[in-house]
Every structure is written in C-alpha cells, then in structure tokens.
N, C-alpha and C positions, 0 to 999 in steps of 0.2 A: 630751617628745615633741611633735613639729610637728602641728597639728590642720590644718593645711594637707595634710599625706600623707594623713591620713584623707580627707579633700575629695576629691583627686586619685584614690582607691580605689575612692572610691562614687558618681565621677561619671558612671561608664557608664549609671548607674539601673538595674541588676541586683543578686542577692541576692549578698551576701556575707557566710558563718558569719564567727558571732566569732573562731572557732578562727584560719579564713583571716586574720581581718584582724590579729588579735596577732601569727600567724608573718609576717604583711608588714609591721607596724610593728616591729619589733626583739626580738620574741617577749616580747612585753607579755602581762599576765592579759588574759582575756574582762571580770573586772571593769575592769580598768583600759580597756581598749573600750570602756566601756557609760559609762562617766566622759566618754571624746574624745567619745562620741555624743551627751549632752546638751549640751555646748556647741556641737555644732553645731545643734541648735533652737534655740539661742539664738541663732543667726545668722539665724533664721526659714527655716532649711530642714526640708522637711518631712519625716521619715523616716517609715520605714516597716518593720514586722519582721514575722515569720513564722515558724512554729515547723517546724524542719527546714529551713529555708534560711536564715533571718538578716537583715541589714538590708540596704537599700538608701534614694538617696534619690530620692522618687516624680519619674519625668520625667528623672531624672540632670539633670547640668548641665555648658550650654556652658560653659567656662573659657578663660580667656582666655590666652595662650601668646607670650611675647615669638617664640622661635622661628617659629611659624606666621605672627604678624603679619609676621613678615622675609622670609618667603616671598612674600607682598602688596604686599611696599612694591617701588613703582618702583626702577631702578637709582641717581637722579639721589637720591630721597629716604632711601635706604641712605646715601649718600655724605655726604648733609648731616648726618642725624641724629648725635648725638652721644652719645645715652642713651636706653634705651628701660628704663622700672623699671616691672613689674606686681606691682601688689601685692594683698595678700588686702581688709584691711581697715584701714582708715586715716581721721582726722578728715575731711581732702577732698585731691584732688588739689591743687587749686591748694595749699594749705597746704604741703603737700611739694614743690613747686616753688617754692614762694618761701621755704622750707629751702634747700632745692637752690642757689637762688640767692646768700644767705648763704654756702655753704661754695663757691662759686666757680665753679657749674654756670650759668654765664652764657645760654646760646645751642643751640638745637636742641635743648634737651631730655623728651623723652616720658615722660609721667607716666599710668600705668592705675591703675585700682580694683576689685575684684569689690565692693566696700561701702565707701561713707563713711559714718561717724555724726556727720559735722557738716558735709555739703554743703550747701551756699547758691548761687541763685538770686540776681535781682537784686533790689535792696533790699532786704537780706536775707533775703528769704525762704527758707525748708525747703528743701532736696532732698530728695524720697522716694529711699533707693537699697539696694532689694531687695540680697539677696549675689546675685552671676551672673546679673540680669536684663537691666539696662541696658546703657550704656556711660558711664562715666566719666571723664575725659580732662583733661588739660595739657598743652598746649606751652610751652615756653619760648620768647621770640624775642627777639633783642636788635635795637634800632635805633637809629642814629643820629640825630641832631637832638633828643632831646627831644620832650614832649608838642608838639607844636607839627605833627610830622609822623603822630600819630598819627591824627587827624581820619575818621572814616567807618574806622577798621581794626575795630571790630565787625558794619560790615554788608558790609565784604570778605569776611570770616570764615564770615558768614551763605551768601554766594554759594559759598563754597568746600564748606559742609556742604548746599546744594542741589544743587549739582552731582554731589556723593558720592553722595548719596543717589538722584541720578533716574538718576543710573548705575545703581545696583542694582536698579532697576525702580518706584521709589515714583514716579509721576507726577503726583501734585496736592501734592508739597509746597512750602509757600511760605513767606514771613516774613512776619514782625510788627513793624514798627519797635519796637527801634531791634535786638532780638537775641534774638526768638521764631521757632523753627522751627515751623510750623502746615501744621495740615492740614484741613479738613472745620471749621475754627472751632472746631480744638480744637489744644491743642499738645502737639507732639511732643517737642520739646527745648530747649533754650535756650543761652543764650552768657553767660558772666562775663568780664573782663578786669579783671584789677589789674596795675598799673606799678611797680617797682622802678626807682632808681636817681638817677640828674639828669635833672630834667625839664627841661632845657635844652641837655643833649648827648648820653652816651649812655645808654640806659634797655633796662631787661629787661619786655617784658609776658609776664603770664601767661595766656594763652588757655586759658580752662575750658568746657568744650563735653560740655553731659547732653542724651543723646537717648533716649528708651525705648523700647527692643527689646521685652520680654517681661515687664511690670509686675507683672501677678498682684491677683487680687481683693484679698487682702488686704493688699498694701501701696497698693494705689488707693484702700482706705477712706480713708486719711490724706490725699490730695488734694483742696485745695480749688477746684479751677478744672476748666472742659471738658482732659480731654486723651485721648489716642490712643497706641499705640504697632506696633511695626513688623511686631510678629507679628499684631495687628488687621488691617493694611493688605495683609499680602505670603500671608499665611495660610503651605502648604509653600513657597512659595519662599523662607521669609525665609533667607537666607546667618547663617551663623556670626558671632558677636560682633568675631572676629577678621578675619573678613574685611571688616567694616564698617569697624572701626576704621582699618584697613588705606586703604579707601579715600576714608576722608576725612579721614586724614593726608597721602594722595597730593596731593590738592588741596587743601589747609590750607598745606602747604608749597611748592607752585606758585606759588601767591594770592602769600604771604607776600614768597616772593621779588620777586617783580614792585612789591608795596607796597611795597617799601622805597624806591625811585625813581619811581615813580608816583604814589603816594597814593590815594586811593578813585575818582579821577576816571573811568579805564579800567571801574568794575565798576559805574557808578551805571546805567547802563542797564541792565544785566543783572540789579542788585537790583531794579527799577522790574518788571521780567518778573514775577519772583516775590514783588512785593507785593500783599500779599490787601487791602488798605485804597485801594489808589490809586483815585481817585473818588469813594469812599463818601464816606459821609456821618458823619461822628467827631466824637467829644469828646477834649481836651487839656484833662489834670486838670495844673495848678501848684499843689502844695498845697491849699489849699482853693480855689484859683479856678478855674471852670471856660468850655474856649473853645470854641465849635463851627463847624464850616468843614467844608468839602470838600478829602481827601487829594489833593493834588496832588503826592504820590512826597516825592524828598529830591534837595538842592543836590550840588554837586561834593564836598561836604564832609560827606555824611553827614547834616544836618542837614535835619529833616520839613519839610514847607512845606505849609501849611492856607491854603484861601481862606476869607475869615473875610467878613462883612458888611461890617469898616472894612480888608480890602484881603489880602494877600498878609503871612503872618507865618511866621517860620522857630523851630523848635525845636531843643535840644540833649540831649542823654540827660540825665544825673542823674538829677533826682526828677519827670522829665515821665513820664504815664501818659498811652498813649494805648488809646481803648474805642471801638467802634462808637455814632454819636447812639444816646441813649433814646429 
C-alpha cells in the first residue's frame, strides 16, 4: 500500500475511523492502518486519535498538487514547462534534477518535494525540511555559452523570488548577497545552483530555491541561524504552498528567459533595491582572512563591491561569507 493515499485521506485534518480508512485504502485491517500510521510520525507528522472517531493529523496539511500549481502557472509558462514531478519524499530536489538530467531531461524541468532528507543549503549546509511545511524546488535550465554566461544568474534568480513573493503580499523582503532571501535579519529562504554539462557550450543548471512557509517549533529547534517564515509574516493571509510555488515559477521563468541574452546586467538595479547590506557596514570572511568595507551593492556581473580603507574591492561567490561589521 501507497503511505502517500493515507497523507492524501488525512490531509483534511478531521477524524477518520480505522474502519473508514482500510475500506478507502483497498480494504486493508484497522491493524494494517495503525502500521501506515506510524510511519507517518516518522515523517514527524503529528497525529492525533480519539476514541469513537479515529485519527486525524492535527492542523491537516497543505499538499502540494502538480494539477493545482497548473492552474497558477501563466499561459507563456504552461508552454515552456516541460515537466512538472511532485513528489512526497526524496534526498533533495536538485538531486533528482540532476538524475533527471542524466536520463535526458535537459531543459524546463520542475522538480517539488513535501520532504528532503538530504537538502543542502550553501556550503553545504543542512536543509531543515518539515514533510508539508515549506517549499522545496528545481528548475532545470539549459543555456548556451557555457559557465562564462552564467555570471550574476543567482542573484537574477534572487529578483525573480522577491518579486513572487512582494506579489503575494510580503513587503520587507530582501536579499542577502550572493543567494539569501531575508527578512527582518533573518532568513526566509535561500538559492542553490549546480551546473551540468560543457562549461564552455552548452550546460544545464539546476536552480534549488527553499523558502519557509510554515516551519514549526520543532523542526526550528534544529536551525542554527536567525530565521522567519511566511506564515510568521502573512499570519491568515498566507496563500496555499501551491500557489506560491506557482508564483514564483511565473517569474523564475520570465527572469530565466530574458538571462539567457542579457545576462545579470538588466536586474542589477533591481537587486541593489532589495539589498539589505548596501551601505552597511560588513565583514567579507576568505577563509580565515577577514575584510571590512562598506557594501557598495554588486557589478554588472553579479560580483559584491566593498569600500575597503585601501580602495574599492569586488567579490565572487564560492567560499566568500559575507556578515554585518562586529
């Protein structure tokens, strides 16, 4: 039996007898029930039972629904899309997009998650990622030229998820060079990209983009940094997982297209709007060296620019950290 049907049954968040739920899965035992219902606490959902009405799980859960997102997605980005795969639970999206890519799934392709147990952040760090809280995400995009054209395409990307997002109502969100989505000095989401392919012709990235919708005390124990998420921010207004995701694949794919002939140049003023560092006062950790300057935004190319004591110095992602001075 699929432990996915059961999710699907009990995602209303009302009571449903054993009886009800064996004759909806293929008229399984009540034991064989109470078996699919411990592995779903293993997925840290929290159920809940009652004597004379049966289980449910506390709050139900938004689920995420290729159908519904189709309903969201613009005309222009129906047309491009090539693949849209939601799936329950999986190592990480991008992992399966850069599967995906191996068996020949080149270009346009949409990757969900309700849970990864091996999402990663930059420099590898952890992804915390609740089952049903967040949002979890891939794109695929193929581009011409090689690494060479790709210069500033994570802080495109960045524009493309503020603009989703101040659409749906969030108005203080901002970034964090080079691919921190923030808010209040804390973060809300982040950006991954890994490259496939010839770095000198044509090449597939995988655009990874976690933003946290509805985190929950106890998968927030495990975070180690300030962060926020969107039912904190929107309280009842916050929109459906689907509808999010929806709208910031609308302009993920807008962006996208225009990057591919442009480059970052078009969107550097528009990142410069929504950076929370520009003026401050910062530090730029290179490994153990540490620089301190005043942010003066990012070049045509994506690249930080600190006024330093000995003059005007430009940074590039890798293993740069950049932190507010101590």
């Amino acid at each position: 039996m699929d432990t996915n049907e059961l999710i699907v049954l009990l995602a209303d968040g009302e009571y449903h007898s054993g009886e009800s739920l064996g004759a909806a899965l293929g008229g399984i035992s009540r034991t064989a029930v109470w078996k699919q219902l411990k592995k779903l606490e293993s997925l840290g959902l929290k159920l809940e039972s009652r004597k004379g009405l049966g289980y449910r799980i506390v709050n139900g859960l938004d689920l995420l629904s290729e159908i519904t997102i189709r309903q969201y997605l613009t005309k222009e980005c129906l047309e491009i899309l090539r693949q849209i795969s939601v799936n329950a639970v999986i190592d990480s999206t991008n992992a399966s997009a850069l599967q995906g890519i191996q068996q020949g799934v080149t270009h346009a392709a949409l990757y969900l998650a309700e849970q990864q147990t091996a999402g990663r952040g930059r420099r590898g760090r952890t992804w915390i990622s609740p089952f049903a809280s967040n949002i979890y995400l891939s794109l695929v995009w193929q581009f011409t030229g090689g690494a060479s054209v790709l210069g500033g395409l994570s802080l495109a990307v960045g524009v493309a998820v503020c603009r989703s997002l101040r659409g749906l109502g969030v108005s203080e969100v901002g970034l964090k060079w080079p691919n921190d989505i923030v808010t209040d000095g804390k973060k809300l989401g982040g950006i991954l990209l890994e490259m496939q392919g010839d770095a000198a012709g044509d090449c597939q990235v995988v655009i990874g983009i976690g933003i946290n919708v509805a985190m929950g005390l106890e998968a927030s124990q495990h975070i180690d940094q300030p962060w926020i998420d969107l039912q904190s921010l929107m309280g009842a207004q916050l929109p459906s997982r689907n509808m999010i995701v929806a709208a910031i694949v609308n302009e993920l794919v807008s962006v996208l297209q225009k990057f591919q002939t442009t480059s970052f140049s078009p969107y550097r003023q528009e990142w410069m709007e929504y950076d929370v560092y520009k003026g401050r006062e910062v530090m730029v950790q290179l490994g153990d060296n540490y620089i301190f300057g005043t942010s003066q935004g990012v070049d045509n190319g994506g690249a930080l620019i600190i006024l330093t004591p000995e003059g005007l110095k430009s940074f590039n992602g890798g293993e740069v950290s950049l932190r507010p001075a101590i």
